[in-house]
N, C-alpha and C positions, 0 to 999 in steps of 0.2 A: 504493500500500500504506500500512496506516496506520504510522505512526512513536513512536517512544516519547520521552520527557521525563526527564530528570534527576530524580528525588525529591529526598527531604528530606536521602537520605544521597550524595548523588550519583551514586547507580546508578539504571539505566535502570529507568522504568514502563510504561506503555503508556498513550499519549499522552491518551486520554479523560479523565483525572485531571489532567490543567491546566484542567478546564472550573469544578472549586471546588477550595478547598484540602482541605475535608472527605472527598475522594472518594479521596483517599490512603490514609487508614485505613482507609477499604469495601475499597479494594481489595486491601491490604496481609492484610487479616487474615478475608476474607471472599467475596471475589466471586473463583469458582474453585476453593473447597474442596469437599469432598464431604460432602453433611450427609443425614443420617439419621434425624433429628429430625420425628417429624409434623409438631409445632404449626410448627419454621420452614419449615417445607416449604410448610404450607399458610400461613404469611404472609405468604412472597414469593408465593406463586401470586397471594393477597388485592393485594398490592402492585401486582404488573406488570398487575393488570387495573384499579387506579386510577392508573396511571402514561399507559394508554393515551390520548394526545394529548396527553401532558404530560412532562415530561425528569424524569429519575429524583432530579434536583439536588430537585426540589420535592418530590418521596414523600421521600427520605431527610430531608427536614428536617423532616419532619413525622412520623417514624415512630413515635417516641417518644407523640405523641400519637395515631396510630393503633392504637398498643398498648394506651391506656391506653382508648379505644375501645370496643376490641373484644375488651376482657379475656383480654388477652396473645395474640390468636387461636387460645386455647381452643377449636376448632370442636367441644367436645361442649357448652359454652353457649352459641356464638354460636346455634346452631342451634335455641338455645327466641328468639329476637328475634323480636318481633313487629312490628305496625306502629306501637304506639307508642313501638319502639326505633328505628325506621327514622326516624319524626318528628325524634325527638330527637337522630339525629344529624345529619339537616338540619342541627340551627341549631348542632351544635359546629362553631365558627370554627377547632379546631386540624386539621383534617381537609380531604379534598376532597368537599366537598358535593355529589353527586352521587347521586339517586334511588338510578338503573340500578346503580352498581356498587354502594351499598351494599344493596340487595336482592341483587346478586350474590352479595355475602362472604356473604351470611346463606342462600342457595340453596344454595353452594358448602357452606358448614359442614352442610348435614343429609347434602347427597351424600357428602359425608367419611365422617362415620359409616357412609353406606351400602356406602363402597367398604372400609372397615377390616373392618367382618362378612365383606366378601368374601374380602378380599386378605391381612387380618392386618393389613395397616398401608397410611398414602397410600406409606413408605418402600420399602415391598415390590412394589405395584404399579409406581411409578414407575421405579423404577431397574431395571425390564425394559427401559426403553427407552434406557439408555445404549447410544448410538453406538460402534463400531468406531474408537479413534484413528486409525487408519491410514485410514479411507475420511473422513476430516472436511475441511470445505475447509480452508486456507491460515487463521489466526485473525484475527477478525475483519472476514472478508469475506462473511460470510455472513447473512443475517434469518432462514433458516428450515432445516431438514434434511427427511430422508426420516422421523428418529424424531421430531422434534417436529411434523410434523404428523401421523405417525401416532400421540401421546399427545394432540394437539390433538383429532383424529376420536375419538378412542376416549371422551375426557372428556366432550365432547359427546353423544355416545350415552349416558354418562350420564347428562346433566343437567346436566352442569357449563356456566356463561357465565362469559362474558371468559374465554376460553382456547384463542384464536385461535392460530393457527401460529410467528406473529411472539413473541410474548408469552409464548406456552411455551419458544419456542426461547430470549430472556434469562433467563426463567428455570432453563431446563439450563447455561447460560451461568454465572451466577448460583450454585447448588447442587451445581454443581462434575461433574455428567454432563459437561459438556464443556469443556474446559478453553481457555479462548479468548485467556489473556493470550498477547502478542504474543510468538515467538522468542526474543528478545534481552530481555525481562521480567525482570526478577531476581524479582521473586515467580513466575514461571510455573515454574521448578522446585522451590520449597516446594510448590504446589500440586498438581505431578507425584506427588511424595514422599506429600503425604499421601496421596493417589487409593490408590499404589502400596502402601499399610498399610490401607486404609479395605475393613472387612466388608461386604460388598453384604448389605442386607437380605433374608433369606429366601433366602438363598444358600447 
């Protein structure tokens, strides 16, 4: 089972955050909350699909410049990029240079638009697919559920890429659907609390 770490105040974390010092504060005030925000909704989504083959220590350090990117991940103007936006962010050094995913983000952002005509918001769709607490495994022992792969198929049939089962699943991880800090977490009951006040979009 995984184990937790001492923080900064000497209460327990959950032990992933001894891998940078930075990842304290991700986790302290962000991984596990419930958010309902399009644009970071569709961020982290942009995120975990350049993250794939790569530890999250690298996306976090560059996110900053990821932002600055892909203009705040805006997806109602990623969605006009063309290909000589795609060029251009080839050759930005602050970023992961990578064709495929960044044709993704920019695939991903017009589908955005297409699922918000649909659904009212990415907030409203998505958080149909928060999990049952009670049926979830044991926290973090898990890569993938019965909802993240059913938002993984479902995205896909949209059009959505990079939004494999694994990848959606940290990100429900992530945007607070499932709440995966460890037991013995002292942030894992801040993160209970908010859940337990947080308005389910379109609810």
């Amino acid at each position: 089972m995984p184990a937790t770490i001492p923080g900064p105040d000497g209460q327990p974390r959950c032990g992933w955050c001894a891998a940078a010092p930075e990842f304290f504060t991700y986790h302290d005030n962000e991984w596990g909350f419930p958010v309902a925000d399009d644009r970071r909704l569709f961020e982290k989504l942009s995120l975990e699909g350049f993250q794939s083959g790569l530890s999250w220590r690298t996306i976090l350090a560059k996110r900053e410049n990821f932002r600055a990117a892909f203009h705040g991940f805006d997806f109602d103007r990623v969605a006009d990029f063309d290909q000589g936006d795609v060029e251009r962010l080839l050759q930005d050094p602050g970023i992961v240079r990578h064709r495929g995913k960044i044709e993704a983000v920019i695939n991903n952002a017009q589908r955005a638009l297409e699922l918000v005509a649909r659904a009212g918001s990415l907030a409203a769709f998505i958080w149909r697919y928060e999990p049952d607490p009670s049926k979830l495994a044991a926290p973090q022992t898990a890569s993938t559920s019965p909802e993240s792969i059913a938002l993984s198929k479902d995205l896909k049939k949209l059009g959505w890429k990079f939004v494999g089962p694994t990848t959606v699943y940290a990100f429900m991880q992530a945007m607070g659907l499932v709440n995966d800090h460890l037991r013995e977490c002292a942030t894992r009951a801040r993160a209970e609390q908010a859940l337990s006040v947080f308005q389910r979009p379109g609810a």
